[in-house]
N, C-alpha and C positions, 0 to 999 in steps of 0.2 A: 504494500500500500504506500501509497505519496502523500506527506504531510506536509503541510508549509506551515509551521509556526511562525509567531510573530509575538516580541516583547517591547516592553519598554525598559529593560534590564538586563542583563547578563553579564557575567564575567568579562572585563577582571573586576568589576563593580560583586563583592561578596555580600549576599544577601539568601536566607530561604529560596526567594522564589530560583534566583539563577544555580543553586544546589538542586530544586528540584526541577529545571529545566533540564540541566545536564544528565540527572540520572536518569530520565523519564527517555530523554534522548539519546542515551547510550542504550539501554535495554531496549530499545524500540529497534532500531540498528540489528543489533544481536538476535534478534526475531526475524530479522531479514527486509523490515520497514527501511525506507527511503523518508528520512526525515531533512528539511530543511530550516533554517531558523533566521527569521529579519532580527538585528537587533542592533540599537547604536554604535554607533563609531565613540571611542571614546578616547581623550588623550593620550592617555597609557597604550605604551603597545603590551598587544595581544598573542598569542598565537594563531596560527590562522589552521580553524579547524573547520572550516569548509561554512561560519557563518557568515548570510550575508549582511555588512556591515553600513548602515546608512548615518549620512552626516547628524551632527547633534549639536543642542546648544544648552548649556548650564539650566536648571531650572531653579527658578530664584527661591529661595531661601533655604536650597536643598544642595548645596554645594556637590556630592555624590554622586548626584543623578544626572540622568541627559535626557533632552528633547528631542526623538528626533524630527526632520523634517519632512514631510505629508508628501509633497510633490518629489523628493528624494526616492519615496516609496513609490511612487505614480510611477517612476519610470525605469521600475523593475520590472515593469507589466508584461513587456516582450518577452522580455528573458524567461517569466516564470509561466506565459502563456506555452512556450513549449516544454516544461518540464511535466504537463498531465497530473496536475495535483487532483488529487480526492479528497481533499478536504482541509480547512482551515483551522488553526487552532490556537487562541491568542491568551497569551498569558496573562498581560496585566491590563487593567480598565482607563488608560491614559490615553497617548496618541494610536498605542497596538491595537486599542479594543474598535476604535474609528476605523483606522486602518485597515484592520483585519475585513472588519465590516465589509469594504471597500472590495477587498482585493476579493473575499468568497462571491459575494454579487456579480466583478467580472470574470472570474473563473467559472462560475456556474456550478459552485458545489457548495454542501452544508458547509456549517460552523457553528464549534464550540467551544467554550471559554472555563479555564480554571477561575475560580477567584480564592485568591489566595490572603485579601486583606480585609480586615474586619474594622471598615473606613469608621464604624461608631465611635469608636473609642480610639481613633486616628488622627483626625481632621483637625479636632480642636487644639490638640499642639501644635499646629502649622498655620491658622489662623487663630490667635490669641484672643486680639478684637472682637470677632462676634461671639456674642453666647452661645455657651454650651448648648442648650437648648436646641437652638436653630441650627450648630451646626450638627446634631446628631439629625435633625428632621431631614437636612437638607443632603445629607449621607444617605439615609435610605433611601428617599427618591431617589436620589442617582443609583444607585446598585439597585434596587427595583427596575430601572428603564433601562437599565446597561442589561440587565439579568433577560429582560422579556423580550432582547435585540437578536439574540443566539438562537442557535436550535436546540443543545442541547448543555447544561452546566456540569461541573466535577469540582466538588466540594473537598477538601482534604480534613474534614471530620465532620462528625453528626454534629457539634456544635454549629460551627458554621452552615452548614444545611440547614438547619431550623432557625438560624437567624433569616435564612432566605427568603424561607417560606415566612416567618412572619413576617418580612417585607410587603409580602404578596407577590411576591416571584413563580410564576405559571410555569414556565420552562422547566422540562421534566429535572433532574438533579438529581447526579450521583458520587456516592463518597467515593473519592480512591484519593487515600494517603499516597504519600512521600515515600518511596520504599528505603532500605539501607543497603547500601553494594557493598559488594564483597571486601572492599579494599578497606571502609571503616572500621573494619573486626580485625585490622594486622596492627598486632598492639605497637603501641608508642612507647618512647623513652621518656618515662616521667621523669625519670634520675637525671637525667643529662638535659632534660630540661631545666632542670631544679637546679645542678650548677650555670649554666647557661646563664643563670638570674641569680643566683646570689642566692638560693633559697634553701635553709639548710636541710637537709634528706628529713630532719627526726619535724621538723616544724608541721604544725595543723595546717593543711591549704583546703580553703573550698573555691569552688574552681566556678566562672561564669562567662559564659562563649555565648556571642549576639552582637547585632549592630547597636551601638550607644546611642538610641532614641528616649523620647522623653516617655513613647507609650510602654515603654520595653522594663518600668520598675524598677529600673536600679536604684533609686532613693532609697527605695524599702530596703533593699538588701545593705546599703551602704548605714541607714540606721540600725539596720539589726547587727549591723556589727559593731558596734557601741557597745550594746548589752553583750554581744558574744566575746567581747572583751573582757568582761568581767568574770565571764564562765570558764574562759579558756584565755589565759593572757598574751600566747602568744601566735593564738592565730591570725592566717593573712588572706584578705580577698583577692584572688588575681583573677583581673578581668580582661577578656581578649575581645577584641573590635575595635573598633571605631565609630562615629557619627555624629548628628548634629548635638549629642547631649553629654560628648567628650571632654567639653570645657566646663558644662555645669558639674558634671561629676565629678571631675577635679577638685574644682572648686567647696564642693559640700563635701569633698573627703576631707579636705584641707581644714575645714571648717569645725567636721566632726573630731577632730586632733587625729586623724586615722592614716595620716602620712606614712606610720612607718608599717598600717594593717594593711594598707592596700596597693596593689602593684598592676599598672595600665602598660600592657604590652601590644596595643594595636592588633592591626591585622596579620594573620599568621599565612602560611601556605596550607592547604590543604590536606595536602598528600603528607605530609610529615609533619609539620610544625604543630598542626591542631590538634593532631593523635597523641602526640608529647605533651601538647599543654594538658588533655583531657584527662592523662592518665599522670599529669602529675599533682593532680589532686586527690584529697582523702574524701572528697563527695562532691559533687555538682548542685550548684542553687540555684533556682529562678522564681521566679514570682511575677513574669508578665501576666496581664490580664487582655493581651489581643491578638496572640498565637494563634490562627488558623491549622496550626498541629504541632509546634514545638519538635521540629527533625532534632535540636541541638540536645534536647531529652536521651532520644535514642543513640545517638553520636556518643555521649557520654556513658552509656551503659554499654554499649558494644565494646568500647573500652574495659569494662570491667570496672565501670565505676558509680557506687549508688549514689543514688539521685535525693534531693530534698526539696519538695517543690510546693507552691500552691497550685489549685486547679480549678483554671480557668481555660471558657472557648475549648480550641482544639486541645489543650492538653490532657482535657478528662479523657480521649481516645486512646490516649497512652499512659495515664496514671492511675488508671478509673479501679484494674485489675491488684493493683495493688503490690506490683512484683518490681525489688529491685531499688524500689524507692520509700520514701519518708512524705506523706501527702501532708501539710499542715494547714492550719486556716492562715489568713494574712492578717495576723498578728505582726508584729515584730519581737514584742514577747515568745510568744509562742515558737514563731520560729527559731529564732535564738536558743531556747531550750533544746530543739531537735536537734540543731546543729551540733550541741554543746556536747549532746549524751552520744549522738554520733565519733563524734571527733576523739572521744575518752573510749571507745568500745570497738576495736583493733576486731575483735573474732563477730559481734555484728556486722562491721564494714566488711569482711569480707563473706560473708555470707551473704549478705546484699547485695555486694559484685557481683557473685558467680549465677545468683540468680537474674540479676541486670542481662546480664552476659548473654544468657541462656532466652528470655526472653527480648531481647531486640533480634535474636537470629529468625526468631516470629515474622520480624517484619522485612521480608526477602523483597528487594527492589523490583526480579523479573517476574516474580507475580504479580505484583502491580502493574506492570507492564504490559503483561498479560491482560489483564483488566479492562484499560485503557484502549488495549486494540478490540477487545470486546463493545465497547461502547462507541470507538469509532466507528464498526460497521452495524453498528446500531441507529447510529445519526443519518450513517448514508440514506437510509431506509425509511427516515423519518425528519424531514425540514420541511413540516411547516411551521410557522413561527405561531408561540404564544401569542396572546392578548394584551391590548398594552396595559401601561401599569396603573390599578384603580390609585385614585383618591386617597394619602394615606389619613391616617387618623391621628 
């Protein structure tokens, strides 16, 4: 089968969604699919892995990301007129989801869209100014009419699926998560990490891998390590990313005297660098509440390393069972305590690894992949388009 995907993100831009474009796109391949992928050009070079790359420009207040440009896309048209696509399939709801739009119309085949952001609890850090209020209304309408533009949607948890449907999103809607490739489960050098950084082997580390956004909750984690200071005195948060909420963290680490608790190591490489950090901690934290599935969950426990987490959106998909992890409410108390009895309890942490371990190989990427090619030749079979989007309330 011929796919042309289309983002408004991909690598070297490190994000979920470009983790799960790449896997989704590699196991599709290895099934014998013809996958193709638009996605921006972006300063950094790249390697060139057969994406095609269209010009871009900064998108203001998002230094990270790229725009790209509509008529750039318009005039792939020839090119991708003869490659006999069967169908479109667009990642994010920006310029890709227009685009996309565009390009299935004169192809003359379905389209289906991932949605992978859970814009409610999004928007409002990136316009301050309006009310919360309005910007949560004005979030569902748009993913409402984005939603009833497709033929068919793929949710990456029943969380997010049920926020769809309470949208009022018609367009039929099916889960298929993020799978884990093979190569996440080849353990890391926590140790040589750990020198790498100055971090002594015997020290408590709990470990937090994610883009540094304001929806992404690290305040919480950065106050609960206040109190987990006082449980454990010498533990330390190392935190791997970058983004726009890299100087505020800073900042309120600074604030909270936690200079010498916490350690910002940026963006890592994937293939090695991540594996390392992952497993150079004694447990992994998070506490976002707008994960449309939390991949960095299972990334961590493929590792061998248990998890302490709250459960929010997509991550009840993979916490909900109970294996490998510490679920707490979002406290800051509370979690602090979890963390504290963890970090003191050497024969639970590893008992909570192995069973980590054990269930993230649960979540096999070319089953999913599997999945996915199921549903595309499901779409083919079925474009007509939903209903537009009622009136919300």
């Amino acid at each position: 089968m011929r796919i042309l995907m289309i983002s408004d993100v991909y690598f070297p831009r490190i994000n979920g969604v470009s983790t799960s474009i790449q896997t989704f796109r590699r196991d599709l391949q290895r099934l014998g699919h013809e996958v193709t992928l638009i996605a921006p050009l972006y300063p950094q070079s790249a390697a060139d892995d057969g994406t095609l790359r269209v010009r871009s420009h900064q998108v203001p207040r998002d230094p990270e990301d790229r725009m790209m440009r509509r008529g750039d896309i318009r005039k792939l048209l020839p090119q991708l007129r003869t490659r006999q696509f069967e169908l479109v399939h667009i990642q994010t709801p920006f310029i890709a989801h227009y685009a996309g739009l565009e390009l299935a119309r004169a192809l003359d085949v379905p389209v289906v869209e991932s949605y992978h952001t859970y814009f409610e609890e999004y928007l409002y850090h990136y316009v301050p100014l309006l009310p919360r209020r309005l910007m949560r209304f004005l979030a569902r309408r748009f993913t409402c009419s984005q939603g009833n533009q497709v033929d068919h949607l793929i949710a990456p948890s029943r969380a997010m699926r049920d926020a769809l449907l309470q949208y009022q999103v018609r367009t039929p809607i099916t889960i298929i998560p993020t799978g884990l490739e093979a190569d996440r489960f080849e353990a890391g050098d926590g140790a040589g990490f750990r020198a790498r950084f100055g971090i002594d082997v015997e020290r408590p580390v709990v470990v937090h891998v994610g883009r540094i956004a304001h929806e992404k909750n690290i305040d919480f984690l950065l106050r609960m390590m206040v109190l987990l200071r006082a449980q454990v005195p010498d533990a330390l948060l190392l935190v791997a990313g970058e983004g726009p909420a890299l100087a505020h963290c800073r900042r309120l680490a600074a604030d909270l005297g936690l200079q010498d608790h916490t350690l910002f190591v940026g963006y890592l490489d994937r293939q090695h660098e991540l594996l390392d950090c992952y497993r150079a901690g004694d447990a992994f934290v998070f506490a976002s509440r707008t994960e449309t599935q939390g991949l960095v969950l299972l990334e961590a426990m493929a590792q061998g390393v248990p998890v302490i987490s709250t459960m929010h959106m997509g991550t009840i998909d993979i916490l909900d069972v109970r294996r490998g992890c510490v679920v707490v409410e979002e406290s800051e108390p509370a979690f602090a305590s979890a963390a504290a009895q963890l970090l003191r309890n050497r024969v639970k942490r590893e008992q909570l690894g192995r069973e980590a371990k054990a269930y993230a190989a649960s979540w096999a990427a070319q089953e999913m992949a599997v999945r996915l090619t199921d549903l595309y030749h499901e779409a083919r079979t079925r474009t007509t388009l939903a209903p537009a989007c009622p009136e919300s309330r």
